[in-house]
C-alpha positions in Angstrom: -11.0 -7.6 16.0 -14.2 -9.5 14.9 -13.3 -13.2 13.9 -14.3 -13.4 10.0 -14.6 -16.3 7.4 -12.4 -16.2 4.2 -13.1 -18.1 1.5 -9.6 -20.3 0.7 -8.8 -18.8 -2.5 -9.2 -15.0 -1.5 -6.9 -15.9 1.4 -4.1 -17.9 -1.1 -4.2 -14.6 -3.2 -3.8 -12.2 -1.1 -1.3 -14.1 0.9 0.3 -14.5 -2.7 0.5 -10.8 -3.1 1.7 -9.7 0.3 4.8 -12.5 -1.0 6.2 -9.8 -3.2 8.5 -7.4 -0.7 7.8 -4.5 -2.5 3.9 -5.3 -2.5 4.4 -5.8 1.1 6.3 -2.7 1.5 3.6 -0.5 -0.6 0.8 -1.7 1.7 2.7 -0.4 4.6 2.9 2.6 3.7 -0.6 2.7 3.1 -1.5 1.4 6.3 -1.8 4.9 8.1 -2.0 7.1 5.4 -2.6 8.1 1.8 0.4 7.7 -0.6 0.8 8.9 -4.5 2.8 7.3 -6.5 5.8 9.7 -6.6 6.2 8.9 -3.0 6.3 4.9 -3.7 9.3 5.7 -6.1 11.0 7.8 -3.9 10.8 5.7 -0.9 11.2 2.5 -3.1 14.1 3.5 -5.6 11.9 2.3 -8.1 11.1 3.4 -11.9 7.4 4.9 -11.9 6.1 2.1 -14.5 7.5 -0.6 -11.8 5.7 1.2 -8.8 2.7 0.9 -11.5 2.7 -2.5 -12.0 2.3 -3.4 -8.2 0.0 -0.9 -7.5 -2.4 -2.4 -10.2 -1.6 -5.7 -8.9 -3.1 -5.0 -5.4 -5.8 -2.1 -6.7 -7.2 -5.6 -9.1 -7.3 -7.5 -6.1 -9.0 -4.3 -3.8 -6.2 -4.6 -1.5 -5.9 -0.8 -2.2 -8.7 1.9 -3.3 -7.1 4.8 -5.5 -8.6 8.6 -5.0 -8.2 11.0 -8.0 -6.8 14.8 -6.6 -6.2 16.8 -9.5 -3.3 14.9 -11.5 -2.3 12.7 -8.9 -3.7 9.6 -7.2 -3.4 8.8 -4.0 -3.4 5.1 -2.8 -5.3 3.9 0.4 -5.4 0.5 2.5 -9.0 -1.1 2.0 -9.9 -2.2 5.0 -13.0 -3.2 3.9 -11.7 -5.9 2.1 -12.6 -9.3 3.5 -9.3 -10.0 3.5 -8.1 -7.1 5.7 -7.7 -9.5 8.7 -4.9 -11.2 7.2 -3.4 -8.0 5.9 -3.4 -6.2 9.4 -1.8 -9.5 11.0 1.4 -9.1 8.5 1.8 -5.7 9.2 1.8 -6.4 13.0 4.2 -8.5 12.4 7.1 -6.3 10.0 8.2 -3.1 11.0 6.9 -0.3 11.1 7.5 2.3 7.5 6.8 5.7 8.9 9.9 6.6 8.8 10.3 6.1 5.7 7.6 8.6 5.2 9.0 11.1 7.9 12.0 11.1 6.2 10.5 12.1 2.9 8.2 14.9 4.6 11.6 16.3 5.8 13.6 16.1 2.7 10.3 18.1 1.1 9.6 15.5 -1.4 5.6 14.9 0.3 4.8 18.3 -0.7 5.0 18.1 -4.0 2.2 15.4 -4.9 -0.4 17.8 -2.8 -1.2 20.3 -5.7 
C-alpha cells in the first residue's frame, strides 16, 4: 500500500468516528460489499433512525458513498478517501463481519433490499 500524508485533523476525525463500535461495525460490513440499511438493523439490533444517525455521521465525513436503487440505498466503503489508510489498518486489525452477512443471506433477509 502506497505510504500517504494525512493532514492531523482528518486523521483525529476519522479516528474519532471509527471510536464508536457500531460505526466501527457498519464500516465492516461495508468493507467487501454494499449494504442497505435494512441489513445494518438486522445485523445491528438497532432502530432504523439509530442505524441513520451513524450512517450520516460517516456519509458527512465520506467515510461511506451511498448509491440510490430504486427505494433503497446501498452504503459503500470510500476508499478513495484520504483517510482510507487508517480505515483499512483497523479493519485488519478486528474481526472479520462476513458472517454476519452470511448468516443474514441464509435466513433470506438480503433478498429483500434488492428490489
Amino acid at each position: 500500500m502506497e505510504k500517504t500524508i494525512i493532514e492531523l485533523e482528518q486523521a483525529a476525525q476519522t479516528l474519532k468516528l471509527l471510536g464508536d463500535k457500531t460505526r466501527l461495525t457498519i464500516l465492516g460490513l461495508v468493507k467487501d460489499s454494499e449494504c442497505c440499511v435494512c441489513e445494518f438493523v438486522e445485523v445491528l439490533q438497532m432502530s432504523q433512525p439509530s442505524i441513520s444517525q451513524h450512517l450520516r455521521k460517516l456519509r458527512d465525513a465520506g467515510l461511506v458513498k451511498e448509491q440510490r436503487r430504486g427505494q433503497w440505498i446501498f452504503y459503500s466503503l470510500n476508499r478513495e478517501h484520504a483517510t482510507y489508510p487508517i480505515i483499512h489498518q483497523v479493519l485488519e486489525q478486528i474481526p472479520d463481519q462476513k458472517e454476519k452477512l452470511t448468516a443474514l443471506e441464509e435466513a433470506g433477509l438480503r433478498i429483500q433490499c434488492d428490489s
